[in-house]
C-alpha positions as a Markdown table, in Angstrom:
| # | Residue | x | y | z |
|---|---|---|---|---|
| 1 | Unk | 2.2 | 14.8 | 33.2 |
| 2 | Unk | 3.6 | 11.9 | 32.3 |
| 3 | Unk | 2.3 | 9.8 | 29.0 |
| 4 | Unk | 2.7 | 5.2 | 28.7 |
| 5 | Unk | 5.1 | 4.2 | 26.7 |
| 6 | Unk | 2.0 | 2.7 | 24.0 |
| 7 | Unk | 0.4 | 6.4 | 23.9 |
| 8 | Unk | 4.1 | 7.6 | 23.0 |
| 9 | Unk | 4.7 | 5.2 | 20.5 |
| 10 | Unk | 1.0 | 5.2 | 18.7 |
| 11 | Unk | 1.6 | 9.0 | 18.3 |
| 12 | Unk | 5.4 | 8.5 | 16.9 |
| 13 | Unk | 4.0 | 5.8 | 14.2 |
| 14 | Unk | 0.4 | 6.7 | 13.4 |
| 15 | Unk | 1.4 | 8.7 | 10.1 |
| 16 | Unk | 2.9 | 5.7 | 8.8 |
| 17 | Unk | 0.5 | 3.2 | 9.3 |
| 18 | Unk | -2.2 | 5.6 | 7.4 |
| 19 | Unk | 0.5 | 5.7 | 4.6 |
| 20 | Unk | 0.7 | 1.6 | 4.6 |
| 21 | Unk | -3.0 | 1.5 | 4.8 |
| 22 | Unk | -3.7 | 4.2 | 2.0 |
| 23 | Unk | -0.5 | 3.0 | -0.4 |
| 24 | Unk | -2.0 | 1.3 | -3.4 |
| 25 | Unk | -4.9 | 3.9 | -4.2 |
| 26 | Unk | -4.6 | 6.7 | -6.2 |
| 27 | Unk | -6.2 | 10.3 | -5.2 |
| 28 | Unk | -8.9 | 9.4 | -7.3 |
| 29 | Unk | -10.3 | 6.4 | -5.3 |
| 30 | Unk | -9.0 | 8.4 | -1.6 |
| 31 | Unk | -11.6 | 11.1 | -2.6 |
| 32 | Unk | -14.3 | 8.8 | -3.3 |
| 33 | Unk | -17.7 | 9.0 | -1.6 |
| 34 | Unk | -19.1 | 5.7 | -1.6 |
| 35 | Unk | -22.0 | 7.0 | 0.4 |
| 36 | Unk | -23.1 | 10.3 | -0.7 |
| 37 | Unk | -23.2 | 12.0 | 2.5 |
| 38 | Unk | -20.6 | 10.3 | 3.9 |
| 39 | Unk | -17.0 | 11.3 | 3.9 |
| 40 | Unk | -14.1 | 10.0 | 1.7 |
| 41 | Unk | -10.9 | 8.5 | 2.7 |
| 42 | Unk | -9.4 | 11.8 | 2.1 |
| 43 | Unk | -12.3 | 13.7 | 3.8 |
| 44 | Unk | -11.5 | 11.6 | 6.8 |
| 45 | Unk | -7.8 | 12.2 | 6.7 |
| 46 | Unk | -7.8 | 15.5 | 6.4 |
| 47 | Unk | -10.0 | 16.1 | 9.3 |
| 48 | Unk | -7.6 | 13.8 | 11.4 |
| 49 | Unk | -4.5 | 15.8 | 10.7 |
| 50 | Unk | -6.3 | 19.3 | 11.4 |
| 51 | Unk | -7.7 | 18.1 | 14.3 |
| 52 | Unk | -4.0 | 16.2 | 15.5 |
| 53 | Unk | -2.5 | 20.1 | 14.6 |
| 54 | Unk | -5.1 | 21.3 | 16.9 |
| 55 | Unk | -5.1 | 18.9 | 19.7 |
| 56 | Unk | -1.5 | 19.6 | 19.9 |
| 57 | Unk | -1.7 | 22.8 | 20.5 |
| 58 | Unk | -4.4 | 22.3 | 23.2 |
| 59 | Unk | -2.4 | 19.9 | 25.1 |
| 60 | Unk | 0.5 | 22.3 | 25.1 |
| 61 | Unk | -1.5 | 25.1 | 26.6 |
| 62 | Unk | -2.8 | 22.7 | 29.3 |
| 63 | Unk | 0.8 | 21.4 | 30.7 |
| 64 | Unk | 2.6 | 25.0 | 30.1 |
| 65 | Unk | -0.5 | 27.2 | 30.9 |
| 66 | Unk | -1.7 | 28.2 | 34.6 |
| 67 | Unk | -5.1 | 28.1 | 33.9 |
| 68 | Unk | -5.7 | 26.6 | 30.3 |
């Protein structure tokens, strides 16, 4: 399997774009709900990184597994 070159290079450079985007705040205002029941800026972060951590693993089993 074979990924584009813009797939390749979104991956490489996401984790600094959500620094650039992020830089400027302090923890205080990244864990703030503006809406109640609606997630922070941290909430949100934290949720992309565990999932990234999981997705990796997931696509690892599919291109080295015989049956994933």
């Amino acid at each position: 399997m074979s990924l584009s070159s813009s797939i390749i290079v979104r991956v490489e450079f996401q984790h600094q774009t959500i620094e650039e985007l992020i830089r400027g705040y302090s923890e205080e205002q990244l864990k703030l709900r503006p809406i109640p029941e609606k997630w922070s800026v941290f909430e949100n972060l934290v949720h992309l990184f565990t999932y990234q951590l999981a997705f990796e693993k997931r696509i690892e089993k599919i291109v080295n597994g015989n049956n994933p």
